[in-house]
N, C-alpha and C positions, 0 to 999 in steps of 0.2 A: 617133493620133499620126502616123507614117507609114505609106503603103501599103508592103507587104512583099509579096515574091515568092514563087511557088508553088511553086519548087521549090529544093531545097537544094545544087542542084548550083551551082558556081560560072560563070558566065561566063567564056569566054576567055581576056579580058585582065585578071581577078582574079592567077591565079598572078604576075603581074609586079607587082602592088600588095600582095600578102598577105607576109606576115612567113614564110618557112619558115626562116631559120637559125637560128633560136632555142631549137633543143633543141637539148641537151646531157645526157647519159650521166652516170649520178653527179650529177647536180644535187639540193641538198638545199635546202628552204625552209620555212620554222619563221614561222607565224600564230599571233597572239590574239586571240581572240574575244571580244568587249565589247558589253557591254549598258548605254546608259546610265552608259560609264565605270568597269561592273564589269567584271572579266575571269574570263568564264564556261568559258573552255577553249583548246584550242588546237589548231589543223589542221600539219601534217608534212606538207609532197609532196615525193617521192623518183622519182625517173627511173631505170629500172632497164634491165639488160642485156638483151637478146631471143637466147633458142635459138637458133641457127640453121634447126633444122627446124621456127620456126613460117615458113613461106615468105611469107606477106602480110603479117603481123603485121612493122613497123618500128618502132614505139614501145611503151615500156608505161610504165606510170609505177604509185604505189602513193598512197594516201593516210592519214593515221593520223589520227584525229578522234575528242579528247577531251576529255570535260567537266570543269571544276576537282574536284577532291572538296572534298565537305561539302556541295553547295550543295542545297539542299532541293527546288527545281524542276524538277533534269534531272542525267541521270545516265546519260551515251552514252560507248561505247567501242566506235570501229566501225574497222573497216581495209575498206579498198575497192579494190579493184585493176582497171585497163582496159589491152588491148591495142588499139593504135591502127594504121590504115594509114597510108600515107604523105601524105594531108591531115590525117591527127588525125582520123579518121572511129572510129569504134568500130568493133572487130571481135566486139568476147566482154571480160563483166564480171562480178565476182564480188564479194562482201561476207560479211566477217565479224562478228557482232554476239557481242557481250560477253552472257549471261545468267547468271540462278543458277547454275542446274546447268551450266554451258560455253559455249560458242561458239553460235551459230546460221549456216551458210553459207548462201548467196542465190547461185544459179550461173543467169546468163542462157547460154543457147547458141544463140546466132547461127544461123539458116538463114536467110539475106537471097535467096539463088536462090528458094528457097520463100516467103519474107515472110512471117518468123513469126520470134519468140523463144519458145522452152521455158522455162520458171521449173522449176529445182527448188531443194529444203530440202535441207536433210541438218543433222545435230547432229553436234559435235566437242566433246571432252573438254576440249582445247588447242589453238592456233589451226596446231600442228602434227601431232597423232594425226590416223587416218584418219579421215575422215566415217561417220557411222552414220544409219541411218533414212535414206537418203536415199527423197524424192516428188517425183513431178511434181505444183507445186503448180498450173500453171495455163499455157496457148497464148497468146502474144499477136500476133494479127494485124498485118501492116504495107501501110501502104495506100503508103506511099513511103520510098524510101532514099538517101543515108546517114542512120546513125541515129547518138546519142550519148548518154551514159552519163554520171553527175554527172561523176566526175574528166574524162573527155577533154573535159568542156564548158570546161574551167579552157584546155588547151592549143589548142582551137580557138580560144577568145577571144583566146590570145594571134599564133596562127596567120592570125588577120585583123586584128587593131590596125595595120594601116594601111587596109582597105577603107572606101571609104565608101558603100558600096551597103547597103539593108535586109535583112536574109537569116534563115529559118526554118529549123528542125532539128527532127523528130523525136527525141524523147528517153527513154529508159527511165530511170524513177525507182520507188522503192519497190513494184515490180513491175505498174509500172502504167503507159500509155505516154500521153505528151502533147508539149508540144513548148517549144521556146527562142525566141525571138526577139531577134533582134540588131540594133540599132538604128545608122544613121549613126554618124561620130565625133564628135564635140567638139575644138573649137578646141584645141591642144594648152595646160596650165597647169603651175603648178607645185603638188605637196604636200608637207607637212609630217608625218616619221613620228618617234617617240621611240628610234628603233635606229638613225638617220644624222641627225647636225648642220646640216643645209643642205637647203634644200628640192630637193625633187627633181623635174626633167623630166618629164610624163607624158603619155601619150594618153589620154581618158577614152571607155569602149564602155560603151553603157547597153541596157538589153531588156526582156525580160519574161520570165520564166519562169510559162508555162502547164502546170505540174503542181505537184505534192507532193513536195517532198525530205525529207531527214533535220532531223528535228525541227518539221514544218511548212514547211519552205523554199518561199515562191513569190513569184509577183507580181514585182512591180521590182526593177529591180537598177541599181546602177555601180560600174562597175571603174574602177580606174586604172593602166595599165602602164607600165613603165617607156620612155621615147622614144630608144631603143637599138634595137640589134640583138637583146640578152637578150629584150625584150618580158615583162619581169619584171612579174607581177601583186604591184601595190606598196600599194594599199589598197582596199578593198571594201566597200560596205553591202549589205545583204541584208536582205529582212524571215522572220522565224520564228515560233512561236507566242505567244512573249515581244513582240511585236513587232521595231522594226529593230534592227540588229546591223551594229556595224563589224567586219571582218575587216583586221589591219597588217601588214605583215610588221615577224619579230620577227627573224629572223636568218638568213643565208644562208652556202651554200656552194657555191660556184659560182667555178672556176678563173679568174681575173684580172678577175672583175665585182665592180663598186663603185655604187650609182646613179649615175644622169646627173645634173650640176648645172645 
């Protein structure tokens, strides 16, 4: 497709072309997920407040990602959470998975001076009781940095919906590391979603995800954002084990944003 750069740091003159005002605190956004015109589940991402005494950490955001019940094929109830620096860089991610017997947590911990993540387990009763059993399941080496995590791949995308340079990321997925690829933009168009009357403004950012996410996630991808300032991820394909999947947004909450017409 295109040649892509070796390293994930941005260029100079990127920060004057890259979208940063686009996060906002409290921002809530409500996906369905469609297979084929069925609607298999639905993605929540939520921006949340940052401690003070995490001193690097500027962003966090959370994700909720669930499968419809009944459906005979898939059966996922995951919460995901990423704290981000101030380019939407990962710092440290964590996962919760839905089992029989309770929770399962997934804790990456970041040692980027050293280049390496720790994986450990641990099992939870409630996605609020203390962790139990926790192990070091496994070290994973890093040959270069910054890295990113499923949810902060969501706010980098949006954090570059104006660049039109090729750009690769490092990425930790299903405790395993590979990497994103972010392709030029696309001519700006217009889409069509069933939760707003009027087609909407958009930038489209297309790539490849070279690993394994939640549920088989890889391979190709386009997004479409909003051509705002919001830089609202407004629709999505993806391929999964089922094959491709659209992602819409279903509904938002986001203080004086409406789509761009």
């Amino acid at each position: 497709m295109v040649m892509l750069v070796q390293s994930a740091t941005l260029s100079d003159d990127h920060p004057q072309r890259a979208n940063t005002s686009f996060y906002a605190e409290g921002e809530e956004l409500l996906y369905d997920v469609s297979w084929f015109g069925i609607s298999i589940g639905t993605i929540r991402l939520q921006t949340l407040s940052v401690p003070e005494f995490l001193k690097a950490v500027k962003h966090k955001a959370v994700a909720y990602i669930d499968s419809r019940s009944g459906l005979p094929f898939i059966d996922i109830h995951l919460v995901a959470y990423t704290e981000m620096d101030s380019s939407f860089n990962s710092l440290n991610s964590y996962s919760y998975e839905e089992q029989d017997d309770g929770w399962q947590k997934i804790q990456y911990r970041y040692q980027l001076l050293e280049k390496k993540i720790v994986v450990e387990e641990a099992t939870q009763e409630t996605l609020d009781s203390p962790p139990q059993h926790s192990v070091v399941r496994d070290t994973i080496h890093l040959s270069r940095t910054p890295i990113q995590d499923g949810v902060s791949l969501v706010f980098l995308g949006r954090h570059l919906s104006q660049v039109q340079d090729s750009i690769s990321y490092p990425t930790i997925s299903n405790e395993k590391l590979g990497e994103t690829l972010f392709y030029p933009l696309r001519p700006h168009s217009k889409v069509n979603i069933k939760a707003w009357k009027k087609p909407i403004h958009v930038v489209e950012l297309s790539g490849k995800l070279k690993l394994e996410g939640i549920f088989g996630l890889t391979g190709d991808y386009k997004g479409w954002f909003s051509n705002d300032a919001a830089a609202i991820p407004i629709t999505a394909e993806m391929k999964i084990i089922l094959g491709s999947v659209k992602i819409e947004l279903k509904q938002w909450n986001r203080k004086g944003w409406n789509p761009p017409e």
